[in-house]
The first five atom37 places (N, CA, C, CB, O) and aatype in JSON, in Angstrom:
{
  "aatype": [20, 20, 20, 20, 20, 20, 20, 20, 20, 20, 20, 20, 20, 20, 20, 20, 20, 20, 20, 20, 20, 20, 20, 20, 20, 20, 20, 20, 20, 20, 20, 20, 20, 20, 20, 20, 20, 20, 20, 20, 20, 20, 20, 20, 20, 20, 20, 20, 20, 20, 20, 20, 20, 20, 20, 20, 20, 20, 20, 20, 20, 20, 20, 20, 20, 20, 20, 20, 20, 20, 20, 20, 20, 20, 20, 20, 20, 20, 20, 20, 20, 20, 20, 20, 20, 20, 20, 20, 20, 20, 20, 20, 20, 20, 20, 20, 20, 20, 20, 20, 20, 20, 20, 20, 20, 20, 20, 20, 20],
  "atom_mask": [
    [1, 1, 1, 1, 1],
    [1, 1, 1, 1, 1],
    [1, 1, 1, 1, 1],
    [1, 1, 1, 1, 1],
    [1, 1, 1, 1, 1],
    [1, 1, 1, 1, 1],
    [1, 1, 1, 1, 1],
    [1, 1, 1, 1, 1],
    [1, 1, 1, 1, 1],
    [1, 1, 1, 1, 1],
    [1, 1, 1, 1, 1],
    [1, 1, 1, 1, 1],
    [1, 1, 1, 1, 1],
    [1, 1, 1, 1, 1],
    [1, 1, 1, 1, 1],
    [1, 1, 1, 1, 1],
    [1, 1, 1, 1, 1],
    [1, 1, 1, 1, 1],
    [1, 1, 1, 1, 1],
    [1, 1, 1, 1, 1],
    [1, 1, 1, 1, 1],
    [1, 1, 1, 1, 1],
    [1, 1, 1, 1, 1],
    [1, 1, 1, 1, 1],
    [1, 1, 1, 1, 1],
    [1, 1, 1, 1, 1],
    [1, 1, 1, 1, 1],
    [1, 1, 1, 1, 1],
    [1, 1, 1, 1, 1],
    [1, 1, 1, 1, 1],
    [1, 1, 1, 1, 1],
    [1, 1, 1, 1, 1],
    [1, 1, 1, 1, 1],
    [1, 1, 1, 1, 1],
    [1, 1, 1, 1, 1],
    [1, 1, 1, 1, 1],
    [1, 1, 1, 1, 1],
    [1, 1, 1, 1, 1],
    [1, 1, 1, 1, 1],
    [1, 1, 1, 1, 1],
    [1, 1, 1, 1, 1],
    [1, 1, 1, 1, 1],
    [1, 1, 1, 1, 1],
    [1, 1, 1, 1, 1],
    [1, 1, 1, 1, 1],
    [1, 1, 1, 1, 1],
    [1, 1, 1, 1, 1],
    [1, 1, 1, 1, 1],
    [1, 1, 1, 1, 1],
    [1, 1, 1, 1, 1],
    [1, 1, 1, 1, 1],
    [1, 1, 1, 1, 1],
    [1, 1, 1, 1, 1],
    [1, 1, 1, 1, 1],
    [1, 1, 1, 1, 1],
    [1, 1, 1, 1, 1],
    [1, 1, 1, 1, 1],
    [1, 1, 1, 1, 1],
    [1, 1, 1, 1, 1],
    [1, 1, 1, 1, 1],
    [1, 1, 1, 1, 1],
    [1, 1, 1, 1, 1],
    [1, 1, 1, 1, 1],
    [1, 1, 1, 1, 1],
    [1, 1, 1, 1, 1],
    [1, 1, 1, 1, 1],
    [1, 1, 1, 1, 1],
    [1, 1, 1, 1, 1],
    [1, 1, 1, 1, 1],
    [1, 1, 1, 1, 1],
    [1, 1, 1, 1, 1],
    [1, 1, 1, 1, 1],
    [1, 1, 1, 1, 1],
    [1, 1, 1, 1, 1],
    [1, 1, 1, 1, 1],
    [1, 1, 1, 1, 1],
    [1, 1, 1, 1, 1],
    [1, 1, 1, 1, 1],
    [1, 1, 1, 1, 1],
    [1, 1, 1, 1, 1],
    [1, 1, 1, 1, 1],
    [1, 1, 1, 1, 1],
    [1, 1, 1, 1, 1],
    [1, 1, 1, 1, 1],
    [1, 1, 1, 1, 1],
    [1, 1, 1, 1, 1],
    [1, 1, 1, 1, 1],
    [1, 1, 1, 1, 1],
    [1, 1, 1, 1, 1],
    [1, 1, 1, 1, 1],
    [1, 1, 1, 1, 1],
    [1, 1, 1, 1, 1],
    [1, 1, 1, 1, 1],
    [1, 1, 1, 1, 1],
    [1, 1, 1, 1, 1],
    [1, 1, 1, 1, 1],
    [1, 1, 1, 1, 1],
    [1, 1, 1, 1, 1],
    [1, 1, 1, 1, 1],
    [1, 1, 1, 1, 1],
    [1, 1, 1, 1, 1],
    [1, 1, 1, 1, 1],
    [1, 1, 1, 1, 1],
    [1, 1, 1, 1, 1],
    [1, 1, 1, 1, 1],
    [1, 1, 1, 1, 1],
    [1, 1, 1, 1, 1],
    [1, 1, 1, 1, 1],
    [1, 1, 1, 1, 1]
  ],
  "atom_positions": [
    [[-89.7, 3.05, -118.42], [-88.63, 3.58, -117.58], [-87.75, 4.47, -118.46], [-87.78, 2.41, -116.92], [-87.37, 4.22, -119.6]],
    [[-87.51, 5.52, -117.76], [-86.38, 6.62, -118.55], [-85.3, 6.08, -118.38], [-86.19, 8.14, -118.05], [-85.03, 5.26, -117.51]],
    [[-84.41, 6.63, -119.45], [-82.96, 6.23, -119.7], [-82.07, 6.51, -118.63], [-82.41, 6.89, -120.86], [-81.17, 5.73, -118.33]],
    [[-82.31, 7.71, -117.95], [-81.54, 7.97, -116.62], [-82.06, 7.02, -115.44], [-81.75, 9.57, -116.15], [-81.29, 6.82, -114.5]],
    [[-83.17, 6.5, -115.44], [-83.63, 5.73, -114.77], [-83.36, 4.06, -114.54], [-84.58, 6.03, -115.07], [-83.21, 3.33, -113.56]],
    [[-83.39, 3.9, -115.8], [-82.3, 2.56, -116.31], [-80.94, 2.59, -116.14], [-82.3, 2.3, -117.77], [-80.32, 1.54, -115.96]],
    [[-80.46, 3.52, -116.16], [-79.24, 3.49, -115.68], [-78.72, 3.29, -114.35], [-78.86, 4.38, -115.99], [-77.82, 2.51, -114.04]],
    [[-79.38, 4.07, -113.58], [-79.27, 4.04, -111.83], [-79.83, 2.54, -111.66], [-80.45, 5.42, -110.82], [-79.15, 1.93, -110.83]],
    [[-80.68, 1.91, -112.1], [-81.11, 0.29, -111.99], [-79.57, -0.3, -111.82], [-82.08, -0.45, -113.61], [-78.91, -0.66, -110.85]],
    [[-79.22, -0.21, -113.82], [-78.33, -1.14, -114.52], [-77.06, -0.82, -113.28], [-77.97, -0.69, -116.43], [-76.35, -1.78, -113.0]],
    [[-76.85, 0.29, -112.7], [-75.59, 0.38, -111.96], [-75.59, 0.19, -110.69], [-75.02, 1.49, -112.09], [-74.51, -0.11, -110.17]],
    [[-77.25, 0.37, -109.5], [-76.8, -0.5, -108.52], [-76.89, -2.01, -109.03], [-77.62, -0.26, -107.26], [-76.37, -2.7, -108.15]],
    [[-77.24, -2.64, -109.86], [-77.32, -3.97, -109.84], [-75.97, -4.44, -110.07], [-78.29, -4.47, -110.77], [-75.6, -5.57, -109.75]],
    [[-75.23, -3.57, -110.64], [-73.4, -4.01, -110.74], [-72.9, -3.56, -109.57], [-72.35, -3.23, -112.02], [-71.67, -3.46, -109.57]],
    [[-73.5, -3.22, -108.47], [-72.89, -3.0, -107.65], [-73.0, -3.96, -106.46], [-73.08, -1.89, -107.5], [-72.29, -4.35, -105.54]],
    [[-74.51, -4.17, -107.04], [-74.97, -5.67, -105.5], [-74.43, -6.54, -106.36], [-77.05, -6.31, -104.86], [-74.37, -7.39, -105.47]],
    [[-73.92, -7.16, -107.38], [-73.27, -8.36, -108.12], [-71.84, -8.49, -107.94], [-73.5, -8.3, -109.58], [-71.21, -9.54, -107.98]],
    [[-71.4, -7.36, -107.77], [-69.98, -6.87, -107.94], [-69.7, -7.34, -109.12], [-68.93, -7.28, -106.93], [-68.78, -8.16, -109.16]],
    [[-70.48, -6.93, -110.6], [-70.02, -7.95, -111.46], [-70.47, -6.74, -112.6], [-70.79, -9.72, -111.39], [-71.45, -6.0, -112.5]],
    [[-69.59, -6.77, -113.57], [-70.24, -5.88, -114.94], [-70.12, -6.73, -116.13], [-69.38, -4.36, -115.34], [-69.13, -7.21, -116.69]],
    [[-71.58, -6.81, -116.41], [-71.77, -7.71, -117.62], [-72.77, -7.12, -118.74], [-72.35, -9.12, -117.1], [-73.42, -6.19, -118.26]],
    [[-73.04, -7.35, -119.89], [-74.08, -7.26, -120.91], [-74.8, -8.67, -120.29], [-73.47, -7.25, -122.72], [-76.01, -8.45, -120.15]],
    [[-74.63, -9.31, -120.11], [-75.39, -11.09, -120.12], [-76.16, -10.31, -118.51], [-73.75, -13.23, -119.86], [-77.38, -10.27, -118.62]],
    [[-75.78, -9.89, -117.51], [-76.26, -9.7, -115.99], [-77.31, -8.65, -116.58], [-74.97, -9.06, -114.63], [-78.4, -9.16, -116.8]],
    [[-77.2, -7.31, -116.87], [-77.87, -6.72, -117.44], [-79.07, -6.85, -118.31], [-77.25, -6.36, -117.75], [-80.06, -6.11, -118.24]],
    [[-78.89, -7.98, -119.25], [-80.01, -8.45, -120.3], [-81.11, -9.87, -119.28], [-78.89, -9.29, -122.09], [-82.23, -10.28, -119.6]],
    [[-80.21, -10.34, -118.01], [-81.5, -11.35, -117.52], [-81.92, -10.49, -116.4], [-81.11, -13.11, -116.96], [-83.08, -10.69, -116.05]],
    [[-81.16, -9.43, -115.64], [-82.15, -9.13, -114.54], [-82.58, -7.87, -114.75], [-81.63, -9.25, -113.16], [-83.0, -7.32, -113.73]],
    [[-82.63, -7.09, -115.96], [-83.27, -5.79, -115.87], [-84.0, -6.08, -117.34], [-82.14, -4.3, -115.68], [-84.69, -5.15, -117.77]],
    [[-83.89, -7.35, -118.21], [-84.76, -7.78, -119.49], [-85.06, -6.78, -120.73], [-86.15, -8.15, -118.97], [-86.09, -6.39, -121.29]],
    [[-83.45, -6.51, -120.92], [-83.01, -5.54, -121.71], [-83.06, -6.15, -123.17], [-81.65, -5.05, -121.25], [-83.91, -6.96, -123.52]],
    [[-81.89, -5.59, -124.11], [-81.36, -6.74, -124.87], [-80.05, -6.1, -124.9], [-82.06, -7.17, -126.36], [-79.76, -5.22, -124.09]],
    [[-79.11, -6.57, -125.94], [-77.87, -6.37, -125.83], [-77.25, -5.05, -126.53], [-77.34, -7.5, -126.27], [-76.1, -4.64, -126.43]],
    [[-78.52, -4.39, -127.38], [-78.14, -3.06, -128.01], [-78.7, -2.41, -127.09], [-78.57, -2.67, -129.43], [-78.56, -1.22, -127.39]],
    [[-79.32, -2.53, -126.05], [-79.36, -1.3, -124.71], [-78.2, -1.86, -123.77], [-81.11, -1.24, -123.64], [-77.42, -1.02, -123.33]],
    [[-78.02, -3.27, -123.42], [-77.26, -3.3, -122.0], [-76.0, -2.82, -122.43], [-77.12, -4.81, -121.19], [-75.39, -2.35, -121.47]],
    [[-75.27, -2.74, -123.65], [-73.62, -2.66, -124.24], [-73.4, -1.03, -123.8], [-73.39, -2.99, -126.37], [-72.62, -0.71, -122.91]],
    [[-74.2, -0.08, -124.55], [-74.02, 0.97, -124.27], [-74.52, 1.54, -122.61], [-74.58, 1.51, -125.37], [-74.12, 2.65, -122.27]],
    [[-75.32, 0.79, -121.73], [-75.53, 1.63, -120.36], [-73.8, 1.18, -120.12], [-77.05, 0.94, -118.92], [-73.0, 2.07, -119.83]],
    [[-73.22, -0.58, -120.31], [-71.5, -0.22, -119.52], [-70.81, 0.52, -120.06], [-70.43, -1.29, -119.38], [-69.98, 1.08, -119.35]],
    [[-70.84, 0.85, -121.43], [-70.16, 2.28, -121.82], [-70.18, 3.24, -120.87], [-70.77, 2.94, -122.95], [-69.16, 3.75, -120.4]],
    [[-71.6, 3.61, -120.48], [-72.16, 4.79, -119.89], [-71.3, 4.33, -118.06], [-74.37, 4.8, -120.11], [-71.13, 5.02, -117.05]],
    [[-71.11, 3.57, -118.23], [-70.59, 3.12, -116.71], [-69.18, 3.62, -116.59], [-70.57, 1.39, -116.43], [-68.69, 4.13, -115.59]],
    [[-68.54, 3.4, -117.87], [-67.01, 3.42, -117.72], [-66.94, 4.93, -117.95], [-66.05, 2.4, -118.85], [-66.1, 5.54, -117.29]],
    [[-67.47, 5.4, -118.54], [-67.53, 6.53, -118.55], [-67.31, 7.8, -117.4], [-68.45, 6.45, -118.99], [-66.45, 8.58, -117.01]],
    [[-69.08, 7.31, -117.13], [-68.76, 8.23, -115.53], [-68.96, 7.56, -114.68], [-69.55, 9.46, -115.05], [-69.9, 7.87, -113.95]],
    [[-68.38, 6.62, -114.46], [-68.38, 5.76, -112.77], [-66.57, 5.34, -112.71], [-69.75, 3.73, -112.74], [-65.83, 5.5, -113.68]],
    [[-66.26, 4.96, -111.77], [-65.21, 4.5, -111.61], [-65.17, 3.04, -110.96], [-64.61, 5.42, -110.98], [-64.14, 2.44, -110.66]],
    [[-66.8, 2.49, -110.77], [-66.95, 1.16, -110.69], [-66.69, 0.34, -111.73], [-68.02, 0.91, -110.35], [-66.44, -0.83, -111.43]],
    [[-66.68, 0.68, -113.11], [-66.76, -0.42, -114.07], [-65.49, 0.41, -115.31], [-68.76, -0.73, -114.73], [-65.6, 1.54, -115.79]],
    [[-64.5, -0.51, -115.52], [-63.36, -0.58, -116.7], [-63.72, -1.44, -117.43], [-61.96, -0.89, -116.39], [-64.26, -2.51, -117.15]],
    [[-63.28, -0.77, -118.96], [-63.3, -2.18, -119.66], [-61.75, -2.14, -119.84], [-64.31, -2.36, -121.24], [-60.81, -1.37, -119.68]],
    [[-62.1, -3.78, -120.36], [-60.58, -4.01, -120.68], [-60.07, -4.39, -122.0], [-60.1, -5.01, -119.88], [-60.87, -4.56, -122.92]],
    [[-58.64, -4.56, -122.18], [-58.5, -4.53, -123.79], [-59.25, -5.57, -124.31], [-57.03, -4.68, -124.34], [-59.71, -5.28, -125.42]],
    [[-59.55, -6.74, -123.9], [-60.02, -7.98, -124.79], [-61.87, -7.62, -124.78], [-59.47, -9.85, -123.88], [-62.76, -8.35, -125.24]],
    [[-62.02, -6.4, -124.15], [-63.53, -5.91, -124.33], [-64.49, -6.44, -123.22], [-64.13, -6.43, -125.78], [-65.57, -5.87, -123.09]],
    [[-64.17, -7.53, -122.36], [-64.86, -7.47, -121.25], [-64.77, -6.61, -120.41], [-64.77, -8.31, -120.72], [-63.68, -6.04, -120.34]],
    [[-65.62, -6.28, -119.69], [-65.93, -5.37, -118.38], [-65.34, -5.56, -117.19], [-67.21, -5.43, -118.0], [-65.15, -6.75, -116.94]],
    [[-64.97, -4.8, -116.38], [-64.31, -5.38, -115.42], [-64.93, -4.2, -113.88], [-62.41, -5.41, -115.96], [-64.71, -3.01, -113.68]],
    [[-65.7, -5.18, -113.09], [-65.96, -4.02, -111.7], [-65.08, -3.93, -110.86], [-67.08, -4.24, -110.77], [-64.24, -4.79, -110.62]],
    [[-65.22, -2.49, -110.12], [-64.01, -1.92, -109.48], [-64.44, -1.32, -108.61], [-63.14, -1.15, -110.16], [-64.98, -0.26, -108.95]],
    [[-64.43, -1.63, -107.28], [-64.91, -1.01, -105.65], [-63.82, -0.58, -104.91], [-65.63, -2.14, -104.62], [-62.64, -0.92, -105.01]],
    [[-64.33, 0.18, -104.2], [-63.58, 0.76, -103.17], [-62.28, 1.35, -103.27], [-63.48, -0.06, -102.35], [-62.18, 1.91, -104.36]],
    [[-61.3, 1.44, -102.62], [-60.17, 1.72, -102.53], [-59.3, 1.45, -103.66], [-59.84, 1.24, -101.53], [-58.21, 1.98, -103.45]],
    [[-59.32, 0.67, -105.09], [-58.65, 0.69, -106.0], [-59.36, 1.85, -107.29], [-58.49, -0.8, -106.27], [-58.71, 2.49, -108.13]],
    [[-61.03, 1.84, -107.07], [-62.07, 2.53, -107.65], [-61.38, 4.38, -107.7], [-63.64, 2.17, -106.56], [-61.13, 5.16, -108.61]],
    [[-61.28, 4.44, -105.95], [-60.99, 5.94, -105.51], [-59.39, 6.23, -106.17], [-61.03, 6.12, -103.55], [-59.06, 7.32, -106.63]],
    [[-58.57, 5.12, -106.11], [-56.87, 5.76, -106.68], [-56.91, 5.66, -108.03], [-55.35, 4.83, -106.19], [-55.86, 6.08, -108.51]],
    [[-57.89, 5.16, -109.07], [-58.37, 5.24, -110.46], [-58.76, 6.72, -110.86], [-59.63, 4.28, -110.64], [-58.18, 7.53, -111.58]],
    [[-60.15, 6.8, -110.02], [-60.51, 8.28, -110.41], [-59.54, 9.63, -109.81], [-62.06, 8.49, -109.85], [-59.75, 10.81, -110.07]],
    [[-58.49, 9.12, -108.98], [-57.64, 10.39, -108.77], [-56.7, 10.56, -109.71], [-56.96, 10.43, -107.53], [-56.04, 11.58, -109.9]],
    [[-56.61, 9.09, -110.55], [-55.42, 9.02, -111.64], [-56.08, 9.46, -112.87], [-54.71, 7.47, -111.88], [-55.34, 10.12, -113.6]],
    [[-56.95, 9.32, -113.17], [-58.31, 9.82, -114.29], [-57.99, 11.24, -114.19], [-60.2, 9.46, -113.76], [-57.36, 11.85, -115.05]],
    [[-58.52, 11.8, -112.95], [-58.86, 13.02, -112.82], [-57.66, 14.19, -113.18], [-59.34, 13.06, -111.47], [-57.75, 15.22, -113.85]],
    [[-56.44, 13.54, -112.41], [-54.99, 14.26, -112.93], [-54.65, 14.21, -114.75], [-53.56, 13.28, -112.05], [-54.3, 15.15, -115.46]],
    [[-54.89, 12.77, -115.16], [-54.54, 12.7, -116.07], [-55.11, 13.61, -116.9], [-54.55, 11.7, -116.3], [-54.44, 14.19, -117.75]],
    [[-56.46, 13.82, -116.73], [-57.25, 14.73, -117.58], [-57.0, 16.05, -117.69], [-58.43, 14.71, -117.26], [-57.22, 16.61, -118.77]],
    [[-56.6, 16.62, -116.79], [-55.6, 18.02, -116.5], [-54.56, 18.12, -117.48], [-54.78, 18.01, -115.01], [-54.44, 18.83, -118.47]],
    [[-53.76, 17.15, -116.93], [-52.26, 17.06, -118.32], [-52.62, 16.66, -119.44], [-50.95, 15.96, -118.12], [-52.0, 17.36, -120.24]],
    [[-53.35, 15.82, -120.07], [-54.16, 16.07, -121.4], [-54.55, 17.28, -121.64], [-55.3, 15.37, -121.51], [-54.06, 17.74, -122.67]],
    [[-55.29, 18.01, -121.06], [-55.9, 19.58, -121.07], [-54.54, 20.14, -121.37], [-56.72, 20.29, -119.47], [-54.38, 20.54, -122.52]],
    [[-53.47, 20.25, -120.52], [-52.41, 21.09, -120.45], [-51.91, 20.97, -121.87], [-51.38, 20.73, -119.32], [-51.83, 21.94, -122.62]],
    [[-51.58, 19.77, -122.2], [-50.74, 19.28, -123.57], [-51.65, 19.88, -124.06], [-50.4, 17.71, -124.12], [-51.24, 21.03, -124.22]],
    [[-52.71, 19.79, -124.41], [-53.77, 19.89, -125.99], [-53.47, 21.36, -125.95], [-55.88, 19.4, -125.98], [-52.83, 21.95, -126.82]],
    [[-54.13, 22.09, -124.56], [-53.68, 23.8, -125.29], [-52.37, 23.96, -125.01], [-54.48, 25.31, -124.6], [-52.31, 24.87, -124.18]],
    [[-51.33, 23.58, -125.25], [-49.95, 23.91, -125.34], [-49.4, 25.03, -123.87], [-49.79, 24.71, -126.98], [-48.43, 25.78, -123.81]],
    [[-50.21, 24.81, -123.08], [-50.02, 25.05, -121.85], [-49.51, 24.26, -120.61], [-50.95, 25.38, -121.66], [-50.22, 24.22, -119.62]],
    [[-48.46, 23.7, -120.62], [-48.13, 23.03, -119.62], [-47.04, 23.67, -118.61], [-47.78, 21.87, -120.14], [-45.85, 23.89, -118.83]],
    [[-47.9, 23.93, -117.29], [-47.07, 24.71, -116.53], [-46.95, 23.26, -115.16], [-47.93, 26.55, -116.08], [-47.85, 22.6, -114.64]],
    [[-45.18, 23.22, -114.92], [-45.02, 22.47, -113.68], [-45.71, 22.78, -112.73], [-43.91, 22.47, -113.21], [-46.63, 22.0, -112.47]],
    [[-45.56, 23.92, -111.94], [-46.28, 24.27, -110.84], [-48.16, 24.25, -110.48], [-45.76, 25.53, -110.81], [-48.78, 23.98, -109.45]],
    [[-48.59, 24.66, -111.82], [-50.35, 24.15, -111.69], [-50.46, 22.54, -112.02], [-51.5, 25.07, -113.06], [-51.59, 22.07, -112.12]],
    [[-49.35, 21.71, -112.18], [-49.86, 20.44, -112.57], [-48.86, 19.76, -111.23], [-49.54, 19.92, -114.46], [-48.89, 18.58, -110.9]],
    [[-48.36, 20.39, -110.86], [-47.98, 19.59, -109.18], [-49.12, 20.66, -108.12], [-45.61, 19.91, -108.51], [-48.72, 20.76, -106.96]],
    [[-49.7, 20.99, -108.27], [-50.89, 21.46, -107.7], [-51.74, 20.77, -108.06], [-51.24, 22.63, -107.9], [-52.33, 20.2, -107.15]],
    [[-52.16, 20.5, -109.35], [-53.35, 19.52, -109.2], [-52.71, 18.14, -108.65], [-54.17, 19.28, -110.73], [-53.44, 17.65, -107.78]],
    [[-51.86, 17.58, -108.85], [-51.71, 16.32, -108.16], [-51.73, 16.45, -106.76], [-50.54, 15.66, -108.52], [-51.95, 15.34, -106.27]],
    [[-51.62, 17.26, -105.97], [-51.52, 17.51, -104.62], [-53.29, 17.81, -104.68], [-50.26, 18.89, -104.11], [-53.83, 17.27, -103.71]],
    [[-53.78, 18.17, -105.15], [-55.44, 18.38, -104.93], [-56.04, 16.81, -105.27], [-56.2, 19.75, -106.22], [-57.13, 16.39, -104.87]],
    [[-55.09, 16.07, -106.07], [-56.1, 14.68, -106.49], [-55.29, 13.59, -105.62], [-56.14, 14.16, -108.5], [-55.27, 12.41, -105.96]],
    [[-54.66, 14.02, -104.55], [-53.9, 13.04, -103.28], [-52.94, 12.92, -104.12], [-54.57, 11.45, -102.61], [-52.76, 11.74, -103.8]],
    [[-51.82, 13.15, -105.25], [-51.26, 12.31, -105.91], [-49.84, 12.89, -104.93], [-51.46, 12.4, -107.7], [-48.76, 12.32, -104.79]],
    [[-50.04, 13.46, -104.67], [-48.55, 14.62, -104.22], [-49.12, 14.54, -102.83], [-48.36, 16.67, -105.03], [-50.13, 13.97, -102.4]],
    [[-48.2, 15.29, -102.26], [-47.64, 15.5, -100.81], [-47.81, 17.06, -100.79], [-45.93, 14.93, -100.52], [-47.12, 17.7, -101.58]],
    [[-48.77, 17.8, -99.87], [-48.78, 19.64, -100.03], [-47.16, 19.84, -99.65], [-50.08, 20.73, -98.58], [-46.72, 19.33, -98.62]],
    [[-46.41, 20.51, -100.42], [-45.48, 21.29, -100.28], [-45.44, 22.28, -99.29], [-45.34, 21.72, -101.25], [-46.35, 23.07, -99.07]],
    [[-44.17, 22.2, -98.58], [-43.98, 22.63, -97.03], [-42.91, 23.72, -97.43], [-43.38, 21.28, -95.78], [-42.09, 23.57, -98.33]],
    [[-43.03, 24.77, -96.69], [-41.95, 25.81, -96.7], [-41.31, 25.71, -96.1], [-42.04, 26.82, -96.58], [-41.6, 25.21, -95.02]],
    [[-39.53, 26.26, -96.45], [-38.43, 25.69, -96.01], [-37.49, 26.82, -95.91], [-37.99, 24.58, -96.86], [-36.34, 26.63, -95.52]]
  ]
}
């Protein structure tokens, strides 16, 4: 099995478990623990189903708390962008929050 292929496995199976583990990973897809550690990397990464957390366990994340994560991700990553090139303009960064639901579209008055 390809690595992209293992992956789409390793991530619906955290999704029918509702559960993100190295231990779930290593008995039902018969991995070991230097492949299952890095696919939840690969999870937290680009999914918004699976966080880790500070004490290093995994933590799964559905639905409606999943979607206000990746809109907070997604903004945040903008204003990181903005800071790093010393570009931070109010008006394109209350535009992107209004594009990632964070804002309210501004009404003319």
């Amino acid at each position: 099995m390809n690595a992209e292929a293992l992956f789409q496995k390793a991530l619906a199976l955290v999704h029918q478990h509702r559960a993100a583990s190295a231990a779930l990973l290593q008995r039902h897809l018969g991995v070991e623990p230097s492949t299952a550690e890095p696919l939840l990397e690969r999870m937290v990464r680009e999914t918004t189903a699976v966080r880790r957390m500070p004490n290093g366990l995994y933590l799964y994340i559905h639905g409606a708390i999943s979607e206000e994560l990746a809109s907070l991700h997604g903004f945040a990553q903008i204003v990181l962008d903005a800071i790093a090139a010393d570009r931070v303009d109010a008006a394109q960064l209350r535009d992107a929050a209004v594009r990632f639901g964070l804002a309210k579209v501004p009404t003319g008055g």
